[in-house]
N, C-alpha and C positions, 0 to 999 in steps of 0.2 A: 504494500500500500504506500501512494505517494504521502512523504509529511509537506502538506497543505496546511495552514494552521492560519485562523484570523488572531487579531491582536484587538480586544475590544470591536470598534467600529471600523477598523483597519484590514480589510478582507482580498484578500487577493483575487485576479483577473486572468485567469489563462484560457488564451483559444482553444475552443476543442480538437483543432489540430495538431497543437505542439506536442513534442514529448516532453513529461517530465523525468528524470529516472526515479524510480522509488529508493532511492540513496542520496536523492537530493532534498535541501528544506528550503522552502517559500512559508518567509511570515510575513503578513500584514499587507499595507500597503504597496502589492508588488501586481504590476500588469505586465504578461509576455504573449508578443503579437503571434500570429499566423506560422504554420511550420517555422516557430523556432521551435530551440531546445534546452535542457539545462542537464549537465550530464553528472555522473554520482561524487557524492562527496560536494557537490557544489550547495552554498547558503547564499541566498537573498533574502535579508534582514529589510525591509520599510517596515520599521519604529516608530522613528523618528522623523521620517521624512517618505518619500514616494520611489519606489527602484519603477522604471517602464524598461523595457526590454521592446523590440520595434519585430519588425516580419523577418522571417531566414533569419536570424542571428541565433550563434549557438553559445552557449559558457557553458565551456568546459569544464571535466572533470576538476575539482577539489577548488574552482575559484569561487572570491568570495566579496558579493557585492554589498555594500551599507553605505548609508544615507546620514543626515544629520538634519537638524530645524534648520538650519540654513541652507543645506543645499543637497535635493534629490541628484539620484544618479540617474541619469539618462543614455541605454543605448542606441541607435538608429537600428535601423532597418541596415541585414545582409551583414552586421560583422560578424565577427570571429573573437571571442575571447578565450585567450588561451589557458592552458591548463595552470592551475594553482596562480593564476592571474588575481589583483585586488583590488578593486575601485571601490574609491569612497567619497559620494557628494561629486562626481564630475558628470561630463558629458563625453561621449564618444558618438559622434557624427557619422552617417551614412557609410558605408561600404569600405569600412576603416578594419583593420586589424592589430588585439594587444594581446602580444609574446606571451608565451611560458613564464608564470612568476613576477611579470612585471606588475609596479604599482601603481596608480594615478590615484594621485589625491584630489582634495577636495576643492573645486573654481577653477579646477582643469579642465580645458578643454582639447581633443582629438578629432581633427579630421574636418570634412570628409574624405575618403578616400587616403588615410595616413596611416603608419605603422608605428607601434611602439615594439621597442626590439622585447625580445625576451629578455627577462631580470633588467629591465631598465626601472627608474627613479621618476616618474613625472611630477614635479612638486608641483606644491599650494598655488592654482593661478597660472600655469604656465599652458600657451596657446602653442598645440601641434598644428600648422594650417594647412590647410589643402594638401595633396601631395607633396604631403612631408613624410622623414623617417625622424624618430627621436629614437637617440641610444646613448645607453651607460647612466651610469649614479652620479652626479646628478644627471637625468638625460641634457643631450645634445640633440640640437634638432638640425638637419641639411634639408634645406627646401630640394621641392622640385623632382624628387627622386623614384615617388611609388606614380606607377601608371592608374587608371582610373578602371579596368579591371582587371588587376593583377593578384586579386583577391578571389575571384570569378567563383577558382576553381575549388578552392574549401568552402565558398557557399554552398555553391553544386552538390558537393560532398555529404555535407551535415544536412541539405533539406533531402537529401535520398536516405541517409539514417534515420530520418523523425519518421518516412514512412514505413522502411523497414523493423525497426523497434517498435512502432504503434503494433504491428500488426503481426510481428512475429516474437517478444520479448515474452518467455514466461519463467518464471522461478519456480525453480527445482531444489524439495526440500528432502 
């Protein structure tokens, strides 16, 4: 069984076509669009503020999204977040992708169409813009570098996993 859990008034939104894994936890104020996914081990925490999650976007295994009164996390539509990835209070924009392990904080903003490398640093505030790549602690950002579908192909990916795990995942006890 998925943990789906409301928080008082705070009740979570998922399309009937995503996958959840039932290894992942959704509390509260958390909306996740159309074939996306959230794979196990992954927690989105809206407490304190609003997590949206957009269409095609996947978070991966063991990442972990949280919120604050000041500032919800927002992801677009068709990203990628990567495994043990941790956003808290930012934004990641349209058809963007963030690395294994990496972190963005909070009035961060990513993208559209930008990468954050694996185990990068995005601090408090700092703007990835348009095809850009940010990498290293603290990230560095080089404009100009990620193509505008150079992500394409792990969206492809994970929206052909949400229908195959909808429709064939069962547990064996």
């Amino acid at each position: 069984m998925v943990a789906v859990y409301a928080l008082g008034a705070r009740e979570p939104r998922i399309a009937p076509d995503a996958f959840i894994s039932p290894e992942a936890v959704i509390i509260g104020d958390v909306v996740i669009g159309s074939e996306s996914s959230v794979w196990p081990g992954a927690v989105l925490r809206g407490d304190h503020g609003r997590i949206v999650v957009g269409e095609q976007t996947s978070i991966q295994d063991g990442a972990v999204l949280h919120c604050s009164d000041s500032a919800d996390t927002v992801v677009g539509d068709r990203c990628t977040i990567g495994h043990s990835a941790h956003l808290e209070g930012c934004a990641v924009l349209d058809d963007s992708l963030i690395g294994s392990g990496a972190v963005v904080l909070a009035h961060a903003q990513v993208g559209p169409h930008a990468l954050v490398g694996a185990a990068a640093l995005v601090p408090e505030g700092l703007i990835v813009p348009e095809g850009a790549r940010a990498l290293g602690v603290p990230a560095r950002v080089t404009s100009d570098v990620v193509g505008r579908d150079d992500f394409q192909h792990n969206v492809e990916a994970y929206v052909r996993n949400v229908h195959w795990y909808r429709a064939n995942l069962k547990r064996l006890d």
